[in-house]
C-alpha positions in Angstrom: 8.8 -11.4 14.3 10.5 -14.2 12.7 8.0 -17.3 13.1 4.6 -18.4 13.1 4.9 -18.9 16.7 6.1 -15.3 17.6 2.8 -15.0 15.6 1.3 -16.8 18.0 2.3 -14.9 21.3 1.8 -11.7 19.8 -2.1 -12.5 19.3 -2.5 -13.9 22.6 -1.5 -11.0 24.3 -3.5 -8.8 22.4 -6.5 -10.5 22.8 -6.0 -10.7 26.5 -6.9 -6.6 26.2 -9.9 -5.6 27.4 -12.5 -5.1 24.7 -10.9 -6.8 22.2 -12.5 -8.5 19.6 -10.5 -9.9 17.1 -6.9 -10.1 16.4 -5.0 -10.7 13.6 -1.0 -10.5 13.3 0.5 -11.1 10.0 4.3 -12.5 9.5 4.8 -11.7 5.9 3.5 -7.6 6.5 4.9 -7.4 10.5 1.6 -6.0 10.9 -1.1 -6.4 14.0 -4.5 -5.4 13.7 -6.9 -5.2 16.1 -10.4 -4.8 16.5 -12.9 -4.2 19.1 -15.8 -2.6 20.8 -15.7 0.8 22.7 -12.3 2.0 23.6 -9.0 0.6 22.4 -5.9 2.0 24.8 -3.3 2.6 22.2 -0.7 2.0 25.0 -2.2 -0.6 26.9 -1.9 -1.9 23.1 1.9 -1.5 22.9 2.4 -2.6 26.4 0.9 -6.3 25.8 3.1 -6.5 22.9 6.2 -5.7 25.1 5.5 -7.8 27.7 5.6 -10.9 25.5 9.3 -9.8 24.4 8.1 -7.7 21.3 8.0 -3.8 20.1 5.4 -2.1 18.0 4.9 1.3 16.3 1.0 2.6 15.9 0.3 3.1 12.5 -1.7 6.3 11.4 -4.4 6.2 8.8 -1.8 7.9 6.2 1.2 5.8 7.0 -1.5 3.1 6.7 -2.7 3.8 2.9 0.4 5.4 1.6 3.7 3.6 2.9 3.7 0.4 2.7 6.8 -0.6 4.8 9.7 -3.2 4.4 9.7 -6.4 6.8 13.3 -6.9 5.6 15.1 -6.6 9.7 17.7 -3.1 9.0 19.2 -3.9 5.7 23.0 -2.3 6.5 23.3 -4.1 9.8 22.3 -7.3 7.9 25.1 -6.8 5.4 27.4 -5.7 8.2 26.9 -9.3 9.4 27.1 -10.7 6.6 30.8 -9.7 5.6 31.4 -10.7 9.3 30.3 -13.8 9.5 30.7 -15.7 5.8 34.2 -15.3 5.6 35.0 -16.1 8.8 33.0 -19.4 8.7 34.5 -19.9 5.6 37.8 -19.9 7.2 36.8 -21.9 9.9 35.0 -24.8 7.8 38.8 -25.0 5.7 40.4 -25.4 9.2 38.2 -27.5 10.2 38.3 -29.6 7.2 42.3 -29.3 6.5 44.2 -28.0 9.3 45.8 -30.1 12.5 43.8 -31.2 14.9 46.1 -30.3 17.7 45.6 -27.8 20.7 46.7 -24.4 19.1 44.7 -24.7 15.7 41.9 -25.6 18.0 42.7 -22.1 20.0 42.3 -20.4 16.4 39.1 -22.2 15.5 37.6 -21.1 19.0 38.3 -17.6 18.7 37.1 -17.3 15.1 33.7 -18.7 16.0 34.3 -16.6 19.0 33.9 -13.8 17.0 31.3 -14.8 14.6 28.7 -15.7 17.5 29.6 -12.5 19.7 29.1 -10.2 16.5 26.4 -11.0 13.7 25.2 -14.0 16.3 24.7 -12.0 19.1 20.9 -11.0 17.6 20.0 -14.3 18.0 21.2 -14.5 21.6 19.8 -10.8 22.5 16.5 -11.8 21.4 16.3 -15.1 22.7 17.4 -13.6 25.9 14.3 -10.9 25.8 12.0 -13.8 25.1 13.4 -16.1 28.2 12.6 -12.9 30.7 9.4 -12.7 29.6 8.7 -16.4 29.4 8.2 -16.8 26.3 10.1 -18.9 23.6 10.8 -18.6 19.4 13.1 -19.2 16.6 16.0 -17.3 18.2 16.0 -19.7 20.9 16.2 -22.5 19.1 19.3 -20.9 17.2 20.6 -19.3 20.5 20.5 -22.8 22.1 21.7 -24.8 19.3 24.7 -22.8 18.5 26.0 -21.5 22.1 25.8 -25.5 22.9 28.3 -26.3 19.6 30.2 -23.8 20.8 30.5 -24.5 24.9 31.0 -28.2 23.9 33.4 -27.5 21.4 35.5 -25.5 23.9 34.4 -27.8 26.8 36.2 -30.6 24.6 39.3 -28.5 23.5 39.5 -27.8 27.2 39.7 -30.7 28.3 41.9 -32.4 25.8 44.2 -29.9 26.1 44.3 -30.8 30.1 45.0 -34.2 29.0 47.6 -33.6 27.4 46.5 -33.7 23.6 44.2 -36.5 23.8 41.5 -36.7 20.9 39.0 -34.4 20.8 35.4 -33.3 19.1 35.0 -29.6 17.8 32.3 -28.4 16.1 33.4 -24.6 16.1 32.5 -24.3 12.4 29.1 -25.6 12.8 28.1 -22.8 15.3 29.8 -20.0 12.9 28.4 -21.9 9.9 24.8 -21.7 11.4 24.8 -18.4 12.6 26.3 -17.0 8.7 23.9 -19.5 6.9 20.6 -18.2 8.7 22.0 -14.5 7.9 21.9 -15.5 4.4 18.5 -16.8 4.2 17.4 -13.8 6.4 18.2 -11.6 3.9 17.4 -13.4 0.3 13.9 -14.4 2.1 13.6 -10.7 3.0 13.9 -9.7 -0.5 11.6 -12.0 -1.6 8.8 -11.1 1.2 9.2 -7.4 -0.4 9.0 -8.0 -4.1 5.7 -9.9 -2.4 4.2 -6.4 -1.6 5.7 -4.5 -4.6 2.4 -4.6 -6.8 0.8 -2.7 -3.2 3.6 -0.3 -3.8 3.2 0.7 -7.1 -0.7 1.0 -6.0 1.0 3.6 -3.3 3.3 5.8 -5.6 -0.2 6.6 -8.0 -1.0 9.5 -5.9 1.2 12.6 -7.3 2.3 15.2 -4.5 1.6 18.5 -7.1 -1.4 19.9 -8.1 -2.3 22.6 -10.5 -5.1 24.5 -8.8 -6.8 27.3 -11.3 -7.8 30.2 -9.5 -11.0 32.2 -10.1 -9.7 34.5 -12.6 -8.1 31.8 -14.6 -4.6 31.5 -13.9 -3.2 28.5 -12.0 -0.7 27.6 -8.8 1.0 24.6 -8.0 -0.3 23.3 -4.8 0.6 19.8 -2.9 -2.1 17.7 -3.5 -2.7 17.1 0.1 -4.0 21.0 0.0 -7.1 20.2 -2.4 -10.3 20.2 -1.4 -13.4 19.4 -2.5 -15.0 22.2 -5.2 -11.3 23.0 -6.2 -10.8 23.4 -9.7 -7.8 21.8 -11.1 -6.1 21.4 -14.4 -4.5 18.4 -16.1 -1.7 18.4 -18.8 -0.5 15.7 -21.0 1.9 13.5 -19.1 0.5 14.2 -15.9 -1.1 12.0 -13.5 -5.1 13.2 -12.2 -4.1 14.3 -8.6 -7.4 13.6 -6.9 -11.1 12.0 -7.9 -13.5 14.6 -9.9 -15.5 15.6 -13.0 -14.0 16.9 -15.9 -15.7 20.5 -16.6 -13.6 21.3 -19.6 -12.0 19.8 -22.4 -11.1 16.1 -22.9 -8.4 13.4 -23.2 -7.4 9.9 -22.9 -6.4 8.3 -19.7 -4.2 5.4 -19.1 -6.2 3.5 -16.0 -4.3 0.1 -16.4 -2.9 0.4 -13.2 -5.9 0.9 -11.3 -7.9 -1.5 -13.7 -5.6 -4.3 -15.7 -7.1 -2.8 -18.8 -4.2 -2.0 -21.2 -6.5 0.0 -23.2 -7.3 4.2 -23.5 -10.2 5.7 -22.1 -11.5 8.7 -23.2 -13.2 11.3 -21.0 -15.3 14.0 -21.8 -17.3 17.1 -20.1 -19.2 15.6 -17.6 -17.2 12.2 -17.0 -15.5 11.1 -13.7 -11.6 10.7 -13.5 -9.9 8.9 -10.8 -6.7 9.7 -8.7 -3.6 8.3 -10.2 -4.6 7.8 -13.6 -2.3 8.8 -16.2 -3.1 11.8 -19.3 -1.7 10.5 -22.3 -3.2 12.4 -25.1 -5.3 16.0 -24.5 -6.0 18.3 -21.4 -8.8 19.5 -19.2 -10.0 21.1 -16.7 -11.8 19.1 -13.7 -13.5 19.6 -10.2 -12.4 17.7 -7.5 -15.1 15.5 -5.8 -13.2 13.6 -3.3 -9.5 14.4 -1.6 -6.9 12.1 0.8 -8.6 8.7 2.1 -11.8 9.5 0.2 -11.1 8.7 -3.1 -11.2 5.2 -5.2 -7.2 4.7 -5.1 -7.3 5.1 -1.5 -10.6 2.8 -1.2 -8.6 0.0 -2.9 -5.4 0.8 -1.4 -7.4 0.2 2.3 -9.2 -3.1 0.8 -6.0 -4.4 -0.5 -4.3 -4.1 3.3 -6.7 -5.1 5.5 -7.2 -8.5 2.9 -3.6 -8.5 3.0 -3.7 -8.1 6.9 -6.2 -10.7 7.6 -6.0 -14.6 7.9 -7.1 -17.6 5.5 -9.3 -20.2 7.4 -6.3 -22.2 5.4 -3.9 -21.3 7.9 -5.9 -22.5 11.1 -3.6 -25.4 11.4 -0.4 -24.1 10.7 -1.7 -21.6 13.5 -2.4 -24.9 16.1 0.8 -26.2 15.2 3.0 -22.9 15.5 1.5 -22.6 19.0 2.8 -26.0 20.4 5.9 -26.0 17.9 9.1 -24.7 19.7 8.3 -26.3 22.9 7.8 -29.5 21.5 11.6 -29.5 19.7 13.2 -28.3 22.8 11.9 -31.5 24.0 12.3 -33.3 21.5 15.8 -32.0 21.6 16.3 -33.0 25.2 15.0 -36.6 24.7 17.4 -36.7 21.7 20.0 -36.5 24.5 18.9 -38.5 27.3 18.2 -41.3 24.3 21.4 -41.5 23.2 23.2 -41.0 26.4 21.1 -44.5 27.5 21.9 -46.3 24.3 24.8 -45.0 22.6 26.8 -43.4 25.0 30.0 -44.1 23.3 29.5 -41.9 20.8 30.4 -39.1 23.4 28.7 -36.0 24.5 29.9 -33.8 22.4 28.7 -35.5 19.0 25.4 -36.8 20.8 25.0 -32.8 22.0 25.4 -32.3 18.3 22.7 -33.8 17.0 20.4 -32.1 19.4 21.9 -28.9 18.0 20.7 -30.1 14.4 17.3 -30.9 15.8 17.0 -27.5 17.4 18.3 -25.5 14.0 16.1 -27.5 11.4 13.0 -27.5 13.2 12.6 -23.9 13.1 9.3 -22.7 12.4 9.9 -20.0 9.9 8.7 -21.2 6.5 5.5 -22.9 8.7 4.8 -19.1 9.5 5.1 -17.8 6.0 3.2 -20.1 3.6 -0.2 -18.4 4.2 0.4 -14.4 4.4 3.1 -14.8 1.5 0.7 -16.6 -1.0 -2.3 -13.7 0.1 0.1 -11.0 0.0 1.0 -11.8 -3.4 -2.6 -12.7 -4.8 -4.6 -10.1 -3.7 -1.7 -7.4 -4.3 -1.5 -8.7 -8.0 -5.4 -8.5 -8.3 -5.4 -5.2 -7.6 -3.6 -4.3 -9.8 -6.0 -5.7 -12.0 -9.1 -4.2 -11.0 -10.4 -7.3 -8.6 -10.1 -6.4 -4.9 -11.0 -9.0 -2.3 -12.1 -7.9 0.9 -10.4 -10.6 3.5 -8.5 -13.7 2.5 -11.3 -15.7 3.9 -12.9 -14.5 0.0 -9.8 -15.3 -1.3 -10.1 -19.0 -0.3 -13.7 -19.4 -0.4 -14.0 -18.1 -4.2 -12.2 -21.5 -5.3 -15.0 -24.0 -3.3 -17.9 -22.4 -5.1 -19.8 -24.5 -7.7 -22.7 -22.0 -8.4 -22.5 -18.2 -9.4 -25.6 -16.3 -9.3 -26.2 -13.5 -11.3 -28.0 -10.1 -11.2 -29.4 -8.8 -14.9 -29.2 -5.2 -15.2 -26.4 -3.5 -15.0 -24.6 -6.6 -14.3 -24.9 -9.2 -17.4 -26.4 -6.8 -19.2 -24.8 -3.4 -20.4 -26.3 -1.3 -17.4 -27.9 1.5 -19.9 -31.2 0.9 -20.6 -33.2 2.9 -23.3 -36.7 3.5 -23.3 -37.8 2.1 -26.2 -41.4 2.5 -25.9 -43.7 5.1 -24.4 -47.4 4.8 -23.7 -49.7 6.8 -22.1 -52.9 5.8 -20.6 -54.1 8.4 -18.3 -55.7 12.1 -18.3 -52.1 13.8 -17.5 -50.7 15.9 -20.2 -48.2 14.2 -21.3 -45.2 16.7 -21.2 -46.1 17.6 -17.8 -46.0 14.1 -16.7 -42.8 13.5 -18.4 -41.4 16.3 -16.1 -42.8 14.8 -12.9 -41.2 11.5 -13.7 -37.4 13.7 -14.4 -37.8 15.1 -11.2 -38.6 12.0 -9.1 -35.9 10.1 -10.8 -33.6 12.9 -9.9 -31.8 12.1 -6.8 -31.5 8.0 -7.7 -28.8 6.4 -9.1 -30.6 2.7 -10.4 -29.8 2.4 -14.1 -33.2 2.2 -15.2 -33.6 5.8 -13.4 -31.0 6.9 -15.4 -32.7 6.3 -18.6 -36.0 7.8 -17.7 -34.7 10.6 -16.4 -32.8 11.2 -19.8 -36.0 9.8 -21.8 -38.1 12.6 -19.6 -35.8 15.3 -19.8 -35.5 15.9 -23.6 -38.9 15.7 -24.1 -39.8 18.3 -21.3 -39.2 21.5 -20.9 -39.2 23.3 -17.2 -38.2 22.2 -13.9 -40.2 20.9 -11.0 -39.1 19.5 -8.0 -39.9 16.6 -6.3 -40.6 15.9 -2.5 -40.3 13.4 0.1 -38.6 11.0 -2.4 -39.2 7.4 -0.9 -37.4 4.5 -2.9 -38.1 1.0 -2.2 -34.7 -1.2 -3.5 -36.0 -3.6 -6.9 -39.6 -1.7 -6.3 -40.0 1.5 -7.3 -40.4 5.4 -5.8 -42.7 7.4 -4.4 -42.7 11.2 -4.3 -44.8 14.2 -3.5 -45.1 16.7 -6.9 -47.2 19.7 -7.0 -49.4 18.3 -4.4 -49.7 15.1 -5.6 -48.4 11.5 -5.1 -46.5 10.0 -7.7 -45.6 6.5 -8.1 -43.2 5.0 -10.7 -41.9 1.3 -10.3 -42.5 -2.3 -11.7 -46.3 -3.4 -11.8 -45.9 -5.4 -8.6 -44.5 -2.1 -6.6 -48.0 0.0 -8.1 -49.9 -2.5 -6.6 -48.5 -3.2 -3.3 -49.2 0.8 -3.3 -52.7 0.1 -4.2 -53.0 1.0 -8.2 -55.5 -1.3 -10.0 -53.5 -2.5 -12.8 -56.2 -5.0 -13.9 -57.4 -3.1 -17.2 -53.9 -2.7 -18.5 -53.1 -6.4 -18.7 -53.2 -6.8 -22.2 -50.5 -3.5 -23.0 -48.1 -5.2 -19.9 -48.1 -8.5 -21.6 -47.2 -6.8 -24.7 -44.6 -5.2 -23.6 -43.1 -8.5 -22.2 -43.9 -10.4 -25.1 -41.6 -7.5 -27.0 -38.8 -8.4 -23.8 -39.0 -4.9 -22.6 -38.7 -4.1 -19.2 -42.2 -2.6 -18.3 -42.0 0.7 -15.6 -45.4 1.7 -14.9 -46.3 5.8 -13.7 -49.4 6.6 -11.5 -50.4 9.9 -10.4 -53.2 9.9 -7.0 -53.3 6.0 -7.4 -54.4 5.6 -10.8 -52.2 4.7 -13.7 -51.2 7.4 -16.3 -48.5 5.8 -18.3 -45.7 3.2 -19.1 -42.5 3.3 -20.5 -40.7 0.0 -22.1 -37.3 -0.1 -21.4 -33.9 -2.2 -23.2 -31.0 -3.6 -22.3 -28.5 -5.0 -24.9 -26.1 -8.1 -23.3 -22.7 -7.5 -22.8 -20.7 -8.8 -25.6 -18.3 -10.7 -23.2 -21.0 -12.5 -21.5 -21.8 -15.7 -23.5 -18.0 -16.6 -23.8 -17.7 -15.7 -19.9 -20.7 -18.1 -19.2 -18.9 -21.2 -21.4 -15.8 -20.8 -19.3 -17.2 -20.7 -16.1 -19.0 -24.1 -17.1 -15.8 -25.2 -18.2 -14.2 -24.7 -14.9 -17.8 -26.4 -13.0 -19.5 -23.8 -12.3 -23.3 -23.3 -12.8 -24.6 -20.1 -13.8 -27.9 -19.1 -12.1 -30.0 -15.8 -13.4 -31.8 -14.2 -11.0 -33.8 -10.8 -12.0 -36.4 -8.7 -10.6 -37.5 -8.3 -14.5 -40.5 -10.3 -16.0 -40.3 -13.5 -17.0 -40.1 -12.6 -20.7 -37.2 -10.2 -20.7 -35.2 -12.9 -18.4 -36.1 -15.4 -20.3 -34.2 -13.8 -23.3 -31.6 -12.5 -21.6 -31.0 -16.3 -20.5 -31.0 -17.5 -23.6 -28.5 -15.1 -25.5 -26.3 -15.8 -22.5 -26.5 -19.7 -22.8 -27.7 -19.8 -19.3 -30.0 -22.7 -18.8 -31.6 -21.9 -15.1 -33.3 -18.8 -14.2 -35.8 -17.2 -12.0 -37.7 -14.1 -12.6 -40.0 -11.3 -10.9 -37.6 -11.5 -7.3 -37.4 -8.6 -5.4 -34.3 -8.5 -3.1 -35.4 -10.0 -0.4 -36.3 -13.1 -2.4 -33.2 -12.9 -4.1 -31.3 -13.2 -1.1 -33.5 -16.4 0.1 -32.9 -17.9 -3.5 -29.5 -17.9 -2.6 -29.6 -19.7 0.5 -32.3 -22.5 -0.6 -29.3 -23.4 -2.9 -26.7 -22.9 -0.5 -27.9 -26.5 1.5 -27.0 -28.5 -1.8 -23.5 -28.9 -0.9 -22.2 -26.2 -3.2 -20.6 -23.2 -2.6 -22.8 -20.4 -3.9 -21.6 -16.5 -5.2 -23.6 -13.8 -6.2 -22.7 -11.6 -8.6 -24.4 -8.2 -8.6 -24.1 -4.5 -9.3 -24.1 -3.4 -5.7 -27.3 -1.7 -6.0 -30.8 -3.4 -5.7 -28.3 -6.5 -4.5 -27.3 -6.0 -0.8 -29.0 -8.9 0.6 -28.3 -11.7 -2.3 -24.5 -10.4 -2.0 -24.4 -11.0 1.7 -26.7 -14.2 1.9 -23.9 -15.7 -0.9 -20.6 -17.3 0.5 -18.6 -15.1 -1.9 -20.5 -11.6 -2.9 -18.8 -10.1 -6.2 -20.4 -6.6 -6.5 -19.2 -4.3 -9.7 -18.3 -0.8 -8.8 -18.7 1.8 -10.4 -15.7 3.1 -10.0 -16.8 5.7 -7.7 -18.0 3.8 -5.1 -15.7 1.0 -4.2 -17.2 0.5 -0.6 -19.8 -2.1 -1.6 -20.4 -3.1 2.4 -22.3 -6.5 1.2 -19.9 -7.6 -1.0 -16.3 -10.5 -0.4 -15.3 -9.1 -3.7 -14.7 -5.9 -6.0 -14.8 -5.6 -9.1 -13.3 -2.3 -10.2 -15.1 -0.2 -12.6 -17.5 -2.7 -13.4 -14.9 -5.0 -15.6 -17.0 -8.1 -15.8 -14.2 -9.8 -18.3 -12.5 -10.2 -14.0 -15.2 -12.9 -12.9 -13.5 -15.5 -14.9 -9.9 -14.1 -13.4 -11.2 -14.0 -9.8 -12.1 -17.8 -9.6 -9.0 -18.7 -11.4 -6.7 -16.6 -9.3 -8.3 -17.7 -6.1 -7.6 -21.5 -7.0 -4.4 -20.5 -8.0 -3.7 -18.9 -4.9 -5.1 -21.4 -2.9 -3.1 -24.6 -4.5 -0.1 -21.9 -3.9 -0.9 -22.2 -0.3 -1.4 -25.9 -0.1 1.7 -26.3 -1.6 3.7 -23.9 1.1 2.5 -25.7 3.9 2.7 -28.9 2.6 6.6 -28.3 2.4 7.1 -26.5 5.5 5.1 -29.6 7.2 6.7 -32.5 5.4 10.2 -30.7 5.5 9.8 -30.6 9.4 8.2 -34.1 9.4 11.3 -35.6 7.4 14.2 -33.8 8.9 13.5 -34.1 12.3 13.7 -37.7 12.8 16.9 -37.4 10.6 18.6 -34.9 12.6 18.0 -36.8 15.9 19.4 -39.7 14.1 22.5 -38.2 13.0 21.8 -38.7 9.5 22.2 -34.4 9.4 24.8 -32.5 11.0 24.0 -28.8 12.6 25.0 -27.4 9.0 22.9 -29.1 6.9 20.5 -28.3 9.1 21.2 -24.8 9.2 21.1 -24.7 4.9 17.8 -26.8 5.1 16.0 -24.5 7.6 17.2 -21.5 5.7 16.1 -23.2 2.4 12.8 -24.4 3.9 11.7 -20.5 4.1 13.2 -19.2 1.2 11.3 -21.8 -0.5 8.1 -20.7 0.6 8.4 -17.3 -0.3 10.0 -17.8 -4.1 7.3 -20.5 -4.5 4.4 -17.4 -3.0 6.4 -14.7 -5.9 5.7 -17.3 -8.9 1.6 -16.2 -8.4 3.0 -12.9 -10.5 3.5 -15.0 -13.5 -0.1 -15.5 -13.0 -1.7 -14.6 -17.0 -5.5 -12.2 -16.6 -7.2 -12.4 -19.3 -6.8 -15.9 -20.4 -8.8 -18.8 -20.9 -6.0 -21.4 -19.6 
């Protein structure tokens, strides 16, 4: 594809398939993707795309992740052309300039151009010949039309002025050849440019190693491809080695460089016990680890897949330049045409070969190309270079909507807060013996993942001894759990959870407002309905998160706390974080109704959360920024990833989306105005085919250079 109008065509057809539901064809990647409901035929696929003058390759799930190709048309027959076709318009632009204007120089200049049109110009022909069988009209048939009518009139002229005897004559031989060479040349820088676009995707690609070192059961080790490994394997890492696959490190310990899956420039040890992720680099140590996930299930391939389909999908930025694309090369050929008939009715002694020529510069400028590019170009850059930096957006739609939002909404635990509570106090007020309920409470909180499970599980276990196991485990998200142990029902949750479930909380009112007072974070235990116990859980703030919350002010916008914590321990939280609103006790549901009650104001409103208890706020939000863990990158709810749970990237997200976004405004403001402006000019004369050509070529070079200067983009700072 070439244009935003081949764009164009190639999504009509596809959506004319059967069962289609969505389309989206992107110039910058040369990719189409396709969605729909039941069965897709793959051929019946391919088959649309031919008939509209277009091939296309499937692309497999591998090739998908893991190659990430070049949109650069075959690089050696480009060059081929090239040699071809600027010195020989070179030549033709001296004769033209300095040689005789007589019959036999005129021979020369024909021939030359001749040449240069048949050879590296006969792409432009071919194709624009393909599109005319099936109806169907683009750039190449602007160029094929614009250059094969400099060069008929040009010999139509010499023709004839030669059967006159000499008589003066009009040739714009050089013009054609000059075109055709010109557009060559901005085909190929503006190729290199669209792939230094994807390059951050590709450096994403080349994480994965190919080797493994697979220990065997008696302890010594083979080198297997990685693409072997399977789950349970058990696999050892050297210094200077790259992590081959996602697991848990069973023996030994080192530092790991994870910059290029993060942004963070700084070591991270692991330990016994700790996960490591595909593609990380072993700088210092060596262990031993068992592989959890292989191939498209681990985190490198997660945000590999994010990064493409954002990559692959459309801004609601680029609507217009969609509308416009559509109408586009119709619209010059007639403007072209009436060009023409205009002149011939009011100038008509300028000739027809100088009045033909300014409908050649009409056709050649108005090209479409740079229209096509301004959009994918900008998103292909962005979201490639936030990937690299830990932040991966889910569609461009996120990408654009992150910069309209004047409210951000924020979860507490595990989100502004460090995400590993401690109990800090323990009180019992039940019959239970107290170690045996601490071991019923380790085993419920067994099988969930909720921070605050965490901690009691770890409170529980070391001051337990012996295992029991817990049945029919029932969690209820921001509530609580139920679960069957030794015959009876145990309940452990917030105080609103044990009463929904019926426990009478009403002579411990005086210990839960004590515990508030103290901004602990009260989890209540009953066993049979009646309470036996309460722990008092912390949180420390994230050291980040004051400064975060000036900045975001700084840029306009509002911070918004919402917690399903009491009033008390919110309250605090609030205030070390310099957040002035705040709303406490919500369960999910209400957080997600929060949301939208704001969402009417005539802001745009995010949530920030930590992808667990905060499904339904992320999706109610406009923008949902969920923090993974690093393990679980596939947070359904949310626009926007934030990998391993690097807060310090909310600030970098909003500033790279406006970034991006005034990136975009810019493109297409230059690819509109430049059409706008040049048109008129050509038609007028004011341009001749040549300057056209350099102009149109520019036009899209311009575009993509201006997308490449989002790399200089700075993370991590304030300005």
């Amino acid at each position: 594809m070439s244009c935003a109008s081949c764009v164009g065509k190639v999504e009509k057809a596809l959506a004319a398939i059967p069962g289609v539901d969505q389309v989206s064809v992107n110039l910058a990647t040369a990719e189409a993707r396709v969605r729909g409901s039941g069965h897709l035929p793959a051929l019946g696929l391919l088959e649309a795309v031919h008939r509209v003058g277009f091939e296309a390759d499937p692309l497999d799930d591998d090739e998908f992740l893991h190659e990430i190709p070049s949109t650069v048309e075959d690089p050696a027959a480009l060059r081929r052309d090239l040699r071809i076709a600027l010195p020989l318009s070179a030549l033709l632009m001296v004769l033209a300039m300095f040689g005789p204007m007589d019959p036999v120089w005129g021979l020369v200049q024909g021939l030359l151009a001749t040449v240069v049109l048949a050879g590296p110009g006969r792409r432009f022909f071919r194709r624009a010949w393909q599109l005319a069988r099936h109806g169907q009209s683009a750039m190449e048939t602007l160029i094929a039309l614009g250059t094969g009518a400099a060069w008929l009139g040009s010999w139509a002229s010499l023709l004839l002025g030669i059967a006159h005897h000499g008589e003066d004559f009009h040739l714009y031989f050089e013009s054609a050849a000059v075109i055709v060479a010109l557009i060559l040349l901005g085909r190929s820088l503006e190729g290199g440019a669209r792939d230094r676009a994807a390059d951050a995707l590709r450096e994403l690609a080349r994480l994965l190693p190919e080797r493994a070192l697979r220990v065997g059961e008696d302890g010594g080790e083979e080198e297997v491809a990685a693409s072997a490994l399977v789950p349970g394997d058990r696999l050892r890492v050297r210094t200077g080695s790259k992590v081959p696959v996602d697991g848990v490190v069973i023996l030994g310990e080192g530092a790991l460089d994870e910059s290029l899956l993060t942004g963070e420039s700084r070591q991270v040890r692991h330990q016994v016990g700790d996960r490591v992720t595909a593609g990380t680099l072993l700088l210092d140590g060596s262990f031993e680890m068992r592989v959890s996930a292989v191939g498209e299930q681990t985190v490198l391939a997660g945000i590999l897949r994010l990064v493409r389909e954002a990559q692959g999908s459309k801004a609601p930025v680029q609507r217009l330049a969609d509308r416009v694309a559509g109408i586009f090369v119709p619209v010059v050929l007639g403007v072209a045409l009436l060009t023409v008939l205009l002149h011939l009715a009011i100038a008509p002694e300028l000739g027809l070969v100088p009045i033909l020529m300014r409908a050649v510069a009409v056709l050649i400028i108005a090209c479409p190309c740079a229209l096509g590019l301004a959009t994918p170009t900008a998103i292909l850059v962005g979201s490639g270079l936030a990937a690299r930096h830990g932040i991966l957006f889910r569609e461009a739609a996120s990408l654009e909507r992150l910069q309209a939002v004047h409210l951000l909404a924020m979860d507490k635990t595990g989100t502004i807060t460090r995400g590993r509570p401690r109990v800090a106090r323990f009180v019992t007020v039940g019959t239970e013996p107290q170690e045996r309920l601490l071991r019923f409470v380790a085993a419920a909180e067994s099988s969930v993942s909720h921070p605050l499970a965490q901690a009691l599980r770890e409170y529980c276990r070391e001051r337990s001894d012996g295992t029991t196991f817990a049945l029919a485990v029932v969690t209820r998200p921001g509530g609580g759990l139920r679960a069957e142990i030794s015959g009876k029902q145990l309940l452990v949750g917030s105080p609103w959870y044990l009463e929904s479930e019926g426990v009478d909380l009403s002579e411990h009112v005086e210990l839960l407002a004590d515990l508030e007072e103290s901004g602990l974070t009260p989890v209540l235990t009953a066993l049979e309905g009646r309470m036996e116990a309460a722990f008092g859980l912390e949180d420390a703030l994230r050291p980040e998160v004051p400064a975060l919350v000036a900045q975001l002010k700084a840029l306009g916008v509002e911070p918004l706390l919402l917690s399903g914590d009491r009033p008390e321990a919110v309250r605090r939280a609030a205030a070390q974080a310099g957040i002035e609103r705040f709303a406490a006790g919500l369960r999910p549901e209400q957080k997600a109704r929060r949301i939208r009650e704001e969402s009417p104001q005539g802001r745009g409103v995010a949530m920030l959360g930590d992808g667990v208890n905060d499904a339904p706020a992320l999706a109610a939000a406009e923008v949902g920024i969920a923090l993974a863990s690093g393990t679980d990158l596939a947070v359904a709810s949310a626009s926007v990833t934030l990998v391993h749970g690097n807060l310090s990237r909310v600030l970098d997200a909003f500033r790279l989306s406006a970034r991006t976004l005034r990136t975009i405004r810019e493109n297409l403001f230059w690819a509109f105005i430049y059409n706008v402006l040049a048109i008129p000019l050509a038609a007028l004369g004011v341009l001749n085919p040549m300057i056209a050509a350099a102009a149109m070529a520019a036009s899209s070079l311009f575009v993509v250079t201006n997308s490449l200067r989002l790399r200089t983009f700075s993370f991590g700072s304030r300005h």
